[in-house]
Structure formats: C-alpha cells, structure tokens
DRENLUM-289481 format. One record per residue (C-alpha): residue number from 0; x, z, y. Coordinates in steps of 0.25 Angstrom, whole numbers, padded with zeros to 4 digits, always signed. Layout:
// DRENLUM-289481
+-----+-------+-------+-------+
! pos !    c1 !    c3 !    c2 !
+-----+-------+-------+-------+
! NUM !     X !     Z !     Y !
...
+-----+-------+-------+-------+
This chain:
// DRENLUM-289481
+-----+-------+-------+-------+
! pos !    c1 !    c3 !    c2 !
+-----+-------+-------+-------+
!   0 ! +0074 ! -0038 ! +0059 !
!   1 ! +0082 ! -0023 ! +0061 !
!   2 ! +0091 ! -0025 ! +0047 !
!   3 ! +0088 ! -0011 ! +0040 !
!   4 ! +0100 ! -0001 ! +0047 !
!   5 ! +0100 ! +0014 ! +0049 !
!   6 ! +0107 ! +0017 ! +0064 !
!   7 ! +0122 ! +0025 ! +0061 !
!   8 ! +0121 ! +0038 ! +0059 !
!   9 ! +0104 ! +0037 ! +0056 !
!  10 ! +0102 ! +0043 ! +0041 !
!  11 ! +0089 ! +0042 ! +0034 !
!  12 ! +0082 ! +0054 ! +0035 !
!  13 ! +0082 ! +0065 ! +0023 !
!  14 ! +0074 ! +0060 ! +0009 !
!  15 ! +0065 ! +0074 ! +0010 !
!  16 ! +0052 ! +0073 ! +0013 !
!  17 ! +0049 ! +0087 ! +0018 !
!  18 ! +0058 ! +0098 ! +0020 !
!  19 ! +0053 ! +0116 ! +0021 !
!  20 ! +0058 ! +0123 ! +0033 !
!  21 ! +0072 ! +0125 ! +0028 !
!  22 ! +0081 ! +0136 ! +0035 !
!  23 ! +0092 ! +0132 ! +0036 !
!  24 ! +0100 ! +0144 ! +0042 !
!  25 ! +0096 ! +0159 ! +0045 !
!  26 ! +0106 ! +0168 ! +0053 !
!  27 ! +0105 ! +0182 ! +0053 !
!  28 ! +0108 ! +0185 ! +0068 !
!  29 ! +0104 ! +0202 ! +0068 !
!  30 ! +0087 ! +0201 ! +0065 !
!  31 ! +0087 ! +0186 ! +0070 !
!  32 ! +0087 ! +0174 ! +0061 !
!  33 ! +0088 ! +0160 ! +0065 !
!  34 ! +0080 ! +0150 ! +0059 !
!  35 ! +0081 ! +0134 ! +0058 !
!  36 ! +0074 ! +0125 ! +0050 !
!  37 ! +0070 ! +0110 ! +0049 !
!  38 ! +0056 ! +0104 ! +0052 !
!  39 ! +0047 ! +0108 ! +0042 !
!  40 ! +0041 ! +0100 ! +0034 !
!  41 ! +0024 ! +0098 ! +0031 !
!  42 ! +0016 ! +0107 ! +0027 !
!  43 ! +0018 ! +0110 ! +0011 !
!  44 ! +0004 ! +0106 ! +0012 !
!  45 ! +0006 ! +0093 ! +0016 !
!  46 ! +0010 ! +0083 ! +0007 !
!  47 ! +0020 ! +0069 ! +0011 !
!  48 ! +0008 ! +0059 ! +0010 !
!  49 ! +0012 ! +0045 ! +0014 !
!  50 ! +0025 ! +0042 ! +0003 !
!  51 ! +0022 ! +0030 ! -0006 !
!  52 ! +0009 ! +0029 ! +0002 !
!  53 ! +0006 ! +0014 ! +0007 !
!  54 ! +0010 ! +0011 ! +0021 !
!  55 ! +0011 ! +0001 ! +0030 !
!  56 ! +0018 ! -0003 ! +0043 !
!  57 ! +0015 ! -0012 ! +0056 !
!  58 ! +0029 ! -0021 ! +0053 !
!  59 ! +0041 ! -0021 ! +0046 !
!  60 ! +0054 ! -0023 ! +0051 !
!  61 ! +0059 ! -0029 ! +0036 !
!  62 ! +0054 ! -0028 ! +0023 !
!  63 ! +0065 ! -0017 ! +0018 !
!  64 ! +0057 ! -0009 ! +0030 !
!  65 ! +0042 ! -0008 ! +0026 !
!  66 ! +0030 ! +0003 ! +0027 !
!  67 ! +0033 ! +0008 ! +0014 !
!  68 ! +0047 ! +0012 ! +0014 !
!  69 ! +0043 ! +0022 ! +0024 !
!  70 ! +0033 ! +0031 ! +0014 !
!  71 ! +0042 ! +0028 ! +0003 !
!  72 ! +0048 ! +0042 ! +0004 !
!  73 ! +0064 ! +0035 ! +0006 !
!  74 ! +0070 ! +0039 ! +0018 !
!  75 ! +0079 ! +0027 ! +0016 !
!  76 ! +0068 ! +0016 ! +0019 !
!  77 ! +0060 ! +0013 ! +0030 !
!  78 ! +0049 ! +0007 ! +0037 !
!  79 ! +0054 ! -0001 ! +0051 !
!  80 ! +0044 ! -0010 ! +0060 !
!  81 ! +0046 ! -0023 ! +0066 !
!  82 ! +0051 ! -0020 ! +0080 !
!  83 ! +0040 ! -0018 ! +0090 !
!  84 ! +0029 ! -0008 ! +0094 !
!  85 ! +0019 ! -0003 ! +0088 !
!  86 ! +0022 ! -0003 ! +0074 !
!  87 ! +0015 ! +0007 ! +0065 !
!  88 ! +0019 ! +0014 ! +0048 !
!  89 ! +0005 ! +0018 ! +0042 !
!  90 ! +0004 ! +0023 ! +0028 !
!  91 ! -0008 ! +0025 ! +0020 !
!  92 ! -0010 ! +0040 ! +0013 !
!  93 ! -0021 ! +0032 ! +0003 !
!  94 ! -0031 ! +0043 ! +0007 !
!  95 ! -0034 ! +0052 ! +0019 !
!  96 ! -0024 ! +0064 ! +0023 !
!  97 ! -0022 ! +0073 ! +0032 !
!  98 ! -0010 ! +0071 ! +0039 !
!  99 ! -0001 ! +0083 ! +0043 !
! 100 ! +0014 ! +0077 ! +0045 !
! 101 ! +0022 ! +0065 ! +0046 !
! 102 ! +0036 ! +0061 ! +0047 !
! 103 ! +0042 ! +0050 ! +0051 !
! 104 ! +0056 ! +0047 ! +0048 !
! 105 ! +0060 ! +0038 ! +0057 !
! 106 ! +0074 ! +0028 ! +0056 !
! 107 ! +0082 ! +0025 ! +0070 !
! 108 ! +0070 ! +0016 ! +0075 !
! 109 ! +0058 ! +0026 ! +0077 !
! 110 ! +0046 ! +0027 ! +0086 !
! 111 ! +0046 ! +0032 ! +0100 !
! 112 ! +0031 ! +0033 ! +0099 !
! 113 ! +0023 ! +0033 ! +0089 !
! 114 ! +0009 ! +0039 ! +0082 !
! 115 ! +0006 ! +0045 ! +0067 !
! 116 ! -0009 ! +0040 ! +0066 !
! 117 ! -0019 ! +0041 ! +0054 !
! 118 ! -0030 ! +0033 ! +0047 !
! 119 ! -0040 ! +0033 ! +0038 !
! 120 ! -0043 ! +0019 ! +0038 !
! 121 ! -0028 ! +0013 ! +0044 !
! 122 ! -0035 ! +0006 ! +0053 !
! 123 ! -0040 ! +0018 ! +0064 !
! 124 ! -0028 ! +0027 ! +0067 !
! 125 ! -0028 ! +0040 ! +0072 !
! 126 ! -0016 ! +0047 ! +0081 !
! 127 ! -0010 ! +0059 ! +0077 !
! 128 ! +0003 ! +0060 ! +0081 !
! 129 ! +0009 ! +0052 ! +0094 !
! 130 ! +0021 ! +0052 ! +0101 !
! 131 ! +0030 ! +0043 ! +0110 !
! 132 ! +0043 ! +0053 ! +0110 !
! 133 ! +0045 ! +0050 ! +0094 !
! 134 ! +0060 ! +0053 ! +0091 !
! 135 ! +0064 ! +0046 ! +0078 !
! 136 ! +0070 ! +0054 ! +0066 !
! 137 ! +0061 ! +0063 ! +0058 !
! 138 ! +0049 ! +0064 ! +0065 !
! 139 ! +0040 ! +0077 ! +0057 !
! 140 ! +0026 ! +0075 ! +0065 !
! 141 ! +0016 ! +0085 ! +0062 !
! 142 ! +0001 ! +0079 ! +0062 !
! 143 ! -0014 ! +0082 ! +0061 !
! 144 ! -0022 ! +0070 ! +0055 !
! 145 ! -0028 ! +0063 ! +0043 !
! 146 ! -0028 ! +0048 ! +0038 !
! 147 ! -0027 ! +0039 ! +0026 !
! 148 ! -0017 ! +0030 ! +0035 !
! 149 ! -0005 ! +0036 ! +0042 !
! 150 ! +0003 ! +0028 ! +0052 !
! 151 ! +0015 ! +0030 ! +0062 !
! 152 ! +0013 ! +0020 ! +0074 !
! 153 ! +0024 ! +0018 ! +0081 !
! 154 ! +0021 ! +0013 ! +0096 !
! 155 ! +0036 ! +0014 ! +0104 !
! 156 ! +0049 ! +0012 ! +0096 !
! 157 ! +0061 ! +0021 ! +0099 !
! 158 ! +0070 ! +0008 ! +0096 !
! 159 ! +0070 ! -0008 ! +0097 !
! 160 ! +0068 ! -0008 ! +0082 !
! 161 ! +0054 ! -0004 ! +0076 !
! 162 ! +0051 ! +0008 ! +0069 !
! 163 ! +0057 ! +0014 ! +0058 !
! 164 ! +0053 ! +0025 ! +0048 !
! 165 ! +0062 ! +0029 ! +0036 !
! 166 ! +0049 ! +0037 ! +0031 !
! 167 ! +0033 ! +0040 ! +0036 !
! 168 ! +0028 ! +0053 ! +0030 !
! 169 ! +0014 ! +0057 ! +0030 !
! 170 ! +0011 ! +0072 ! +0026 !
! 171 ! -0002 ! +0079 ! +0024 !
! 172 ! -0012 ! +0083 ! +0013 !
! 173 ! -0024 ! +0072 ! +0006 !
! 174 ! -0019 ! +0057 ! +0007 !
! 175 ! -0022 ! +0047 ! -0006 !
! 176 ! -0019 ! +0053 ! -0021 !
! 177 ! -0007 ! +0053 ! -0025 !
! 178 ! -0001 ! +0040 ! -0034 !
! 179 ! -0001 ! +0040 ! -0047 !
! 180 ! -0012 ! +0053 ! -0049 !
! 181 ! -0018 ! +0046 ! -0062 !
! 182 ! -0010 ! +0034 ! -0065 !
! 183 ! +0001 ! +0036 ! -0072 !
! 184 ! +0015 ! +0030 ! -0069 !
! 185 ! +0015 ! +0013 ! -0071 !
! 186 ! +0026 ! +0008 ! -0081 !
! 187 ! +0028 ! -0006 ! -0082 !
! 188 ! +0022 ! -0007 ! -0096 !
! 189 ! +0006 ! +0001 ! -0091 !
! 190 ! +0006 ! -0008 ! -0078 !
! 191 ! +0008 ! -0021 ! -0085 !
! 192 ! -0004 ! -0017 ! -0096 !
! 193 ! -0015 ! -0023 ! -0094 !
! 194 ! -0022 ! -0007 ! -0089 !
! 195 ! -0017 ! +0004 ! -0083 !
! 196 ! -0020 ! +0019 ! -0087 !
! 197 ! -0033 ! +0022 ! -0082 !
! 198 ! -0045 ! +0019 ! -0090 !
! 199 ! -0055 ! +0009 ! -0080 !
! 200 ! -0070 ! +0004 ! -0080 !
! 201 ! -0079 ! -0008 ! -0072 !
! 202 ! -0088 ! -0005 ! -0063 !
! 203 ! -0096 ! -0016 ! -0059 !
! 204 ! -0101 ! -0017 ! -0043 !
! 205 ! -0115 ! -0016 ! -0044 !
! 206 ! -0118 ! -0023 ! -0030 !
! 207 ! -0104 ! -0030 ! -0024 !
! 208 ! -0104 ! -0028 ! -0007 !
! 209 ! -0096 ! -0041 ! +0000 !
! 210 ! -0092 ! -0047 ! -0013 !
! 211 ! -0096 ! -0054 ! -0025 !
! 212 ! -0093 ! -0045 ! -0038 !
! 213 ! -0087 ! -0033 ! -0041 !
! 214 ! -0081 ! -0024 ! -0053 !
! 215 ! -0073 ! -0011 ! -0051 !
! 216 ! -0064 ! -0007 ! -0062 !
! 217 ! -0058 ! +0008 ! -0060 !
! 218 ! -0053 ! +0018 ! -0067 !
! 219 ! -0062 ! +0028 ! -0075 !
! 220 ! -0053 ! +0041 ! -0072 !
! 221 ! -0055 ! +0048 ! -0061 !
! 222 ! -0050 ! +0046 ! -0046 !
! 223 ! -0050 ! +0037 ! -0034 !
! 224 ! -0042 ! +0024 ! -0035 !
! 225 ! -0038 ! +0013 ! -0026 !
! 226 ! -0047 ! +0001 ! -0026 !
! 227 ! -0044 ! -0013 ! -0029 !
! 228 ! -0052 ! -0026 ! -0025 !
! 229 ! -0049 ! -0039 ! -0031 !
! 230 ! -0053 ! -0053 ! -0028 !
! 231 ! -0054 ! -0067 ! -0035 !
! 232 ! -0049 ! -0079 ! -0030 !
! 233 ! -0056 ! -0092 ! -0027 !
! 234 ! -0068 ! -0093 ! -0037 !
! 235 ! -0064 ! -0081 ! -0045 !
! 236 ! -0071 ! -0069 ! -0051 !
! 237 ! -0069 ! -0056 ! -0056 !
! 238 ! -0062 ! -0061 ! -0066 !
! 239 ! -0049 ! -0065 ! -0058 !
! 240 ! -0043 ! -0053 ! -0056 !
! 241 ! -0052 ! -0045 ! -0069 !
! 242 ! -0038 ! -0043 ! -0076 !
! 243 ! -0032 ! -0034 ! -0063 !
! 244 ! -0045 ! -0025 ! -0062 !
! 245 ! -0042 ! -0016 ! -0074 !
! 246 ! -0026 ! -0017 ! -0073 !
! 247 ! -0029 ! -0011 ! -0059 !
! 248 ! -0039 ! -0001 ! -0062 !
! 249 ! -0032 ! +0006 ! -0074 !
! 250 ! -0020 ! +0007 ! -0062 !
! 251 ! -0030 ! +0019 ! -0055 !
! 252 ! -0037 ! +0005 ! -0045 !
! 253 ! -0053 ! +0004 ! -0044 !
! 254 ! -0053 ! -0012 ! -0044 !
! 255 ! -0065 ! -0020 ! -0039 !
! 256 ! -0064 ! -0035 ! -0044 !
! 257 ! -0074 ! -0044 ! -0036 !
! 258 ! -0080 ! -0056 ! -0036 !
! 259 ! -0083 ! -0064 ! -0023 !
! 260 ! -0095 ! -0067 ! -0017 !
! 261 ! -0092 ! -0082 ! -0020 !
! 262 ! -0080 ! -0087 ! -0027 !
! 263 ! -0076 ! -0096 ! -0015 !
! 264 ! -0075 ! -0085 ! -0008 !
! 265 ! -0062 ! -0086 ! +0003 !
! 266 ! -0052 ! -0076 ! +0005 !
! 267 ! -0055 ! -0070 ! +0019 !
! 268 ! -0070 ! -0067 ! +0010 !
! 269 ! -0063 ! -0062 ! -0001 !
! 270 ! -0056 ! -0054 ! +0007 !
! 271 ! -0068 ! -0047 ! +0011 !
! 272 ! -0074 ! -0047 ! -0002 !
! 273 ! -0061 ! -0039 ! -0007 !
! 274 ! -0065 ! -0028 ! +0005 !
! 275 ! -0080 ! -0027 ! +0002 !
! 276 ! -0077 ! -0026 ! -0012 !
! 277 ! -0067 ! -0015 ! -0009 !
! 278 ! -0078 ! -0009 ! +0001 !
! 279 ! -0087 ! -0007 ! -0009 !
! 280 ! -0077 ! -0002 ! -0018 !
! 281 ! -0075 ! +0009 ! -0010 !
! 282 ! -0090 ! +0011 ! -0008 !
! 283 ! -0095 ! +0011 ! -0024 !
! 284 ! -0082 ! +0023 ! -0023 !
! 285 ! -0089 ! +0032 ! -0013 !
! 286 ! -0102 ! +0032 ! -0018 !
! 287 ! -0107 ! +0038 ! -0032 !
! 288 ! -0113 ! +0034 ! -0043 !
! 289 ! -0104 ! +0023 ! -0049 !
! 290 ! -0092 ! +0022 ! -0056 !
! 291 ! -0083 ! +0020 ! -0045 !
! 292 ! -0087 ! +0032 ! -0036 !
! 293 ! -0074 ! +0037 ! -0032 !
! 294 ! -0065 ! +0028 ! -0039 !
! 295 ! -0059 ! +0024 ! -0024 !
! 296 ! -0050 ! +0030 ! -0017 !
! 297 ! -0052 ! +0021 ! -0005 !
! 298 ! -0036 ! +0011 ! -0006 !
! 299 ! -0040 ! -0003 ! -0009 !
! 300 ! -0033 ! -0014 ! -0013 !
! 301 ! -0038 ! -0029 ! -0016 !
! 302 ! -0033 ! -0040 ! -0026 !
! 303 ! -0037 ! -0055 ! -0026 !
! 304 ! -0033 ! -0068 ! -0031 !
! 305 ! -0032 ! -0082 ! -0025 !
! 306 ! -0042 ! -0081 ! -0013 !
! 307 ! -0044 ! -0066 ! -0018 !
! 308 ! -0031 ! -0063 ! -0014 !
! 309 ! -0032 ! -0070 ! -0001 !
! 310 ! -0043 ! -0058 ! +0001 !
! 311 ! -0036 ! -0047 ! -0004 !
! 312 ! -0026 ! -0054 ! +0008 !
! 313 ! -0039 ! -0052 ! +0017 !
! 314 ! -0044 ! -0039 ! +0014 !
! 315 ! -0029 ! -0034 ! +0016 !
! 316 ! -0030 ! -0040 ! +0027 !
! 317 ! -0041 ! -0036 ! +0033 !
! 318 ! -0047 ! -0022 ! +0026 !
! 319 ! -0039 ! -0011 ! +0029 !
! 320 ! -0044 ! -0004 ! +0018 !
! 321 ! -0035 ! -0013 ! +0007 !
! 322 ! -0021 ! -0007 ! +0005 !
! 323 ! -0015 ! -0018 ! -0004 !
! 324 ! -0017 ! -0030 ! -0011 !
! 325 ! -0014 ! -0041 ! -0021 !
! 326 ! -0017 ! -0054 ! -0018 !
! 327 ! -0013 ! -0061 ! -0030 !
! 328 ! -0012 ! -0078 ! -0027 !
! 329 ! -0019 ! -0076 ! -0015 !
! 330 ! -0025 ! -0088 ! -0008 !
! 331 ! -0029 ! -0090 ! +0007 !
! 332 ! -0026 ! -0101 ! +0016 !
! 333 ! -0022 ! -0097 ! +0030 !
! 334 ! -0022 ! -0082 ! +0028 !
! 335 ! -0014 ! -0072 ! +0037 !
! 336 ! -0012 ! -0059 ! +0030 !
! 337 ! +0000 ! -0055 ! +0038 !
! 338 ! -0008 ! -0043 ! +0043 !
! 339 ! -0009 ! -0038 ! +0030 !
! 340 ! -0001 ! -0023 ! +0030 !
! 341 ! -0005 ! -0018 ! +0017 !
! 342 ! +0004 ! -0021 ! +0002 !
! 343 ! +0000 ! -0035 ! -0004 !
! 344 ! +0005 ! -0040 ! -0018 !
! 345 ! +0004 ! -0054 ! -0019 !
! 346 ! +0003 ! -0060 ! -0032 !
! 347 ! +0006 ! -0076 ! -0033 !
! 348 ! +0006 ! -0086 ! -0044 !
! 349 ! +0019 ! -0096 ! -0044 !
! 350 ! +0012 ! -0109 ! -0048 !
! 351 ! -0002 ! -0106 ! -0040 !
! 352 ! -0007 ! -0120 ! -0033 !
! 353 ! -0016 ! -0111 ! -0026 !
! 354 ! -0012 ! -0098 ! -0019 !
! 355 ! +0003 ! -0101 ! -0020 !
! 356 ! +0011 ! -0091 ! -0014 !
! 357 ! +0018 ! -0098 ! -0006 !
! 358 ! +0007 ! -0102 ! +0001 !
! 359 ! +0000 ! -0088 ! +0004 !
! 360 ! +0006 ! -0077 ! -0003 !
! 361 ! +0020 ! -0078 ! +0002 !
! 362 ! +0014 ! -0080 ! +0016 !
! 363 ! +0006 ! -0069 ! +0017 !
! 364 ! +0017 ! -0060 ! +0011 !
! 365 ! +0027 ! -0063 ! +0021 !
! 366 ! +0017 ! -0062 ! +0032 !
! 367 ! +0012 ! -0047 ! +0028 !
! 368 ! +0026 ! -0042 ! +0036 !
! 369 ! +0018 ! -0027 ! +0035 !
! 370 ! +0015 ! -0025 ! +0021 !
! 371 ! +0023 ! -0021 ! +0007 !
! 372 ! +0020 ! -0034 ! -0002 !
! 373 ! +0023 ! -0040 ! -0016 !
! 374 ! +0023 ! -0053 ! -0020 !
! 375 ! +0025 ! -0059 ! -0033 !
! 376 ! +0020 ! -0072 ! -0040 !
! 377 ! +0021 ! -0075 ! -0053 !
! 378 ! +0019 ! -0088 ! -0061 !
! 379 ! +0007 ! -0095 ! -0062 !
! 380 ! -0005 ! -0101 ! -0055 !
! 381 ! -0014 ! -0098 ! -0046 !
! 382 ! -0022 ! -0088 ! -0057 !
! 383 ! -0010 ! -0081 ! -0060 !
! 384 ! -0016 ! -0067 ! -0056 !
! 385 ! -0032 ! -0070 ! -0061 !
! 386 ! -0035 ! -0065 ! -0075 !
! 387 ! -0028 ! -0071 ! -0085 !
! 388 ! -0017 ! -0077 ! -0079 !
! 389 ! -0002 ! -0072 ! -0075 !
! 390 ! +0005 ! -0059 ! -0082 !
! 391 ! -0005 ! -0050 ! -0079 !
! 392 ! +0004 ! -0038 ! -0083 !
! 393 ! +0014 ! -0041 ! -0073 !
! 394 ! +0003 ! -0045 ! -0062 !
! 395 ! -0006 ! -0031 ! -0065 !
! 396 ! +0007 ! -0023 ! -0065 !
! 397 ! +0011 ! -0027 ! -0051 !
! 398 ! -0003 ! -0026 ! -0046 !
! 399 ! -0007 ! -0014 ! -0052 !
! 400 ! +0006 ! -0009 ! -0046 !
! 401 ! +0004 ! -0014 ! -0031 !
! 402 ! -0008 ! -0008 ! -0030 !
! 403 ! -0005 ! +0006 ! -0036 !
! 404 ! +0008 ! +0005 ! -0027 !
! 405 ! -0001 ! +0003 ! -0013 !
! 406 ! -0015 ! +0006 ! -0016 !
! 407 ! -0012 ! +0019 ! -0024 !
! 408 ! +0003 ! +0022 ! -0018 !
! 409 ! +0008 ! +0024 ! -0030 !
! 410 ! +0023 ! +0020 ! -0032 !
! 411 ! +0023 ! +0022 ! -0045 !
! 412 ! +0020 ! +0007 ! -0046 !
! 413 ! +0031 ! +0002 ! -0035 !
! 414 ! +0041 ! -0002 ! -0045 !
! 415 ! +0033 ! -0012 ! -0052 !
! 416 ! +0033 ! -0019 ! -0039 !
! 417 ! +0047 ! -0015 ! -0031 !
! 418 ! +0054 ! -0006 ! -0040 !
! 419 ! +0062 ! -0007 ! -0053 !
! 420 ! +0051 ! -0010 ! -0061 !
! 421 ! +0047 ! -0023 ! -0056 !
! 422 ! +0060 ! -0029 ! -0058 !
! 423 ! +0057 ! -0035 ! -0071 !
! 424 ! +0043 ! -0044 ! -0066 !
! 425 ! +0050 ! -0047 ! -0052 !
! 426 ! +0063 ! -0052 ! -0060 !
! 427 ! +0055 ! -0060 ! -0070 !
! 428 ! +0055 ! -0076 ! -0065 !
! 429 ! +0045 ! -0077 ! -0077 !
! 430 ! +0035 ! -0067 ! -0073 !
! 431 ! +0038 ! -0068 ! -0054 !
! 432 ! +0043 ! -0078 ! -0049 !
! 433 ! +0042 ! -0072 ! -0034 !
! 434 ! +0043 ! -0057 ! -0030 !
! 435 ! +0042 ! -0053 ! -0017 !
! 436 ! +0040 ! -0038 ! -0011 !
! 437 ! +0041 ! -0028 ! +0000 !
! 438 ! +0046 ! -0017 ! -0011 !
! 439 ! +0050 ! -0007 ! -0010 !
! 440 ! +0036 ! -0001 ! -0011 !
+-----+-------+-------+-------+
C-alpha cells in the first residue's frame, strides 16, 4: 500500500465550495477596461447535493482512504483506489436529481480518462460526460443529466498509483430530503430511551407476498421515511426483534417485522424473504387506501438475527435496493459477502456458542474491503440482541443511529458511532468488549 503523502509542493485545494465570479482587477486604460475573473461557480440555482450523502467506491487503497471521506466536505481527506484500472466513486443523492455540475478535486494520482454517469437504480449507468485528456487538479465539469446514483468511472490512470479524490461534488436541483427535516437533533439521553420523538402506529399486512407474517410500525406524522425489514433467527417470530420496531419507528423508519414462511427457514431463504418483504413495503407505499400510503420514500435497510442476520447478509448482497444493514449475531456457514459494498453494523455476543464472531462476523468484516463497517460485540450469548436480553439502551442507540447515518444521511447521529460521543460505550469493558470501525463516517 501507497502510505498516505501529499507530493512537495502539492497543497489541498481551498475549503470553499463555490465561489461568484470575482474581479479581481479593473484598469482604466482611456474607455477600456480589463477584466479577470476565476471560473464561475453553479448556477445560484443549483444546490451542492452529494455531501454527507452515502457513497461508495470500486476498492480502497487503506482504511484511512474510503468513499466517504470524499463527500465529507474536508478537502483534507480522501478517497484513493487500489492500484489498477477501472475503478469507479458512486455516490447516492437518496432520490432523483437533476444534475448540472460536478467537480472533481483530484490529489496527485488522477484519471487520464474517465466518465461522470448516472443511475436510478445504481445498477444501469448512463454516460454523460467522457473524456480521455483529463488533466488532474480542479476539474469544474458542466453536465446535462438526471439520477438517483452519481459515479465517476475512472478507466486510464494518469500515474502508477490508483485514483485519488480529495472531494466529489455533485450540483443540481431535487436529490433525497434533507436530513434531519422532522427529527430533531439526538442527544445521548432521547437515543438511549426506549422511543424517539415521533409518535408511531401498527399496521398489520393483510396478505404477506414471499414471506410468512408481517407488521409495519411507522410514524403517524406526515412524510416519506426510509424503510426497515427485520428478520428472526432460527425458529423465531416477530417477537425477536419486537423490541427494535418501535425504537426504530419514532427515529422517522417505517419498519416491517416479518415472520418466515417456516421457522427453519436457512439464510439464503431469509434473505429473499427480507427483499420481498421489502418489495411489498414499497408496494402497500404506492398504492391508496391504507395506512402506509406514502409512508416510503423508496431507501431500505434490513435487520436480522442469528440466521436473520445471515439474510440481511444476502439481500445486501444481492438486492441492490438495500443501502445498509445490521446483522446482529449473524449465522451462516460457508457464506461469502465480500461483495458486499454497502455500510454493515455487526452486532455480536461475547459468550455465543452459536454465531461466535469469531467464526462469521469477523470474517465477513474483514472481507467486505469496499464498505464503511462497524462492529461491536458486547457480553452475552447467542440472544443478546433478541427481545429481552442485552442493554437495550445502548444496543437501540447505536442501531438507531447507524441507520439514520446511511439510510437517511443524516450526520447528526455520526458521533454516536465514530465521534466524541461514543467514547464512553466503546471505552467501557463492562458494556464492549470489542469495537471495530471504518469511522470516520
């Protein structure tokens, strides 16, 4: 690996974000006046859309160097690649936007060629920028486009190393609600009650689509929420995970608690029980006439336990659609989730017999080189997470924060999780007894 180093006489570029046409010097010459100005910035009408949003990258060259640090708005942190071609920087607007600008701020090993592409889905891209003379530095491109997903794909590196962005910036108008718009700012003492500040309700689904039960708690107010699945483990119910739908709920989530088909269920079929569950989530939003019409903004996340975590594992793997999870004691043998891209908090119990996590957790953690991660494990066994059993204070607060931080992109939440503010839980042997992270995010 490249240890972190900026080249002699290489500065970070400025801290501003956007500048106005500035004259910088006027002379009076008889009736002629000359003029010089710096590059102007966006339109006032367009608005910097991708800081703090979720993003993700191809590779990373370390762990100091990750997708994040290059929407983060710190022109002092970056994203780098592994060295090799292509490698590609997506971030996710969290709805639809049309795209006017972006600028790339590059550090010494930049793209000779490379496209700015869109997505609504991530998955199909759509070109609309391309060049093979790029020249490094500040690089202001003016674009025509519109996506949910925004990614700069690098395809001929202008150095041996990879590629390497002090910051990606996405300009344009639309793009997901801004964080924070009706839930007010967490404090250690409201995230570790037992609920948030919205008022919620039950909604029970009349006939469940690829899975075996289903109750959606949401909040009453008005608004559009990210969704939540959750899964049990191994001959669970509802009942395993009742305790995190409400905690979840009054945090602005509208959480579907399942039940499987059978409780022997294994986790590749949980898995897909957690994206049909989350199918018809989506569905009962975008029609009329119930209670959750409109309740979904479209982002979802999944949680499980035991097996149920091994297929919150699966539908991160394998449903595009899911933008972050938390396995909590996850269970299944022989899985692979290096794939995996997208921000996963594992939950683990020190004394579990079961799902140890030095067995799957820790494995699946280290192999997911392309995604922001948390892990913490805290005394107990295998039930530690289920319904009463563990410190469900401490276990809410970080959940509830995790997924406000990437499903919602609020940062708000981040120092409960990589900031000041978790210092207390990750110092305390009594309460973690392992802490690892990708922070800061």
């Amino acid at each position: 690996m490249r240890p972190f180093h900026r080249p002699s006489g290489i500065a970070p570029p400025p801290r501003t974000r956007s500048r106005a046409v500035t004259l910088l010097s006027a002379l009076v010459l008889g009736t002629a006046f000359v003029l010089v100005a710096v590059p102007a910035a966006p339109a006032t009408a367009a608005e910097l859309l991708s800081q703090g949003k979720p993003a993700s990258a191809s590779s990373t060259e370390n762990a100091s160097t990750t997708a994040s640090a290059a929407v983060d708005g710190n022109t002092a942190t970056r994203w780098s690649s592994s060295f090799g071609d292509p490698q590609w920087l997506r971030v996710d607007l969290g709805a639809t936007a049309d795209i006017s600008q972006v600028v790339l701020r590059w550090e010494a090993a930049y793209a000779r060629a490379f496209q700015i592409q869109t997505s609504a889905n991530g998955t199909t891209w759509t070109t609309i920028y391309s060049t093979t003379t790029g020249t490094g530095g500040v690089q202001t491109l003016n674009v025509t486009g519109s996506g949910r997903y925004v990614r700069v794909h690098g395809t001929a590196r202008a150095t041996t190393y990879g590629y390497s962005l002090w910051e990606f910036q996405v300009y344009g108008t639309g793009g997901g609600t801004p964080p924070g718009s009706t839930i007010p700012a967490p404090t250690i003492a409201s995230l570790e009650a037992a609920n948030g500040p919205l008022a919620t309700a039950n909604y029970t689904v009349p006939s469940p689509s690829g899975y075996g039960s289903g109750t959606i708690t949401y909040p009453t107010a008005a608004g559009s929420y990210p969704g939540v699945v959750l899964m049990p483990g191994y001959q669970g119910t509802q009942q395993n995970l009742q305790w995190l739908a409400p905690r979840l709920a009054s945090w602005g989530f509208v959480v579907i608690n399942v039940g499987t088909r059978t409780p022997t269920d294994d986790p590749e079929s949980r898995g897909d029980q957690i994206t049909a569950a989350g199918t018809q989530l989506l569905a009962l939003s975008n029609a009329t006439g119930n209670p959750i019409s409109g309740k979904a903004n479209g982002t979802l996340g999944a949680a499980g336990h035991s097996m149920g975590g091994g297929g919150t594992m699966v539908a991160l793997r394998d449903d595009a659609r899911f933008k972050a999870g938390v396995p909590t004691a996850p269970y299944y043998p022989n899985g692979n989730f290096s794939s995996v891209t997208e921000p996963t908090f594992f939950l683990t119990c020190e004394s579990d017999p079961v799902a140890n996590g030095d067995t799957y957790a820790v494995p699946w953690y280290n192999s997911m080189s392309q995604a922001e991660k948390l892990y913490i494990e805290v005394p107990g066994d295998h039930l530690c997470p289920m319904t009463g059993s563990g410190n469900k204070a401490k276990q809410g607060k970080w959940i509830v924060s995790f997924f406000s931080r990437w499903l919602r992109s609020d940062t708000r939440f981040s120092p409960f999780l990589c900031g000041t503010e978790r210092e207390a839980d990750k110092n305390n042997t009594s309460l973690v007894t392992r802490w690892m992270d990708t922070c800061a995010f």
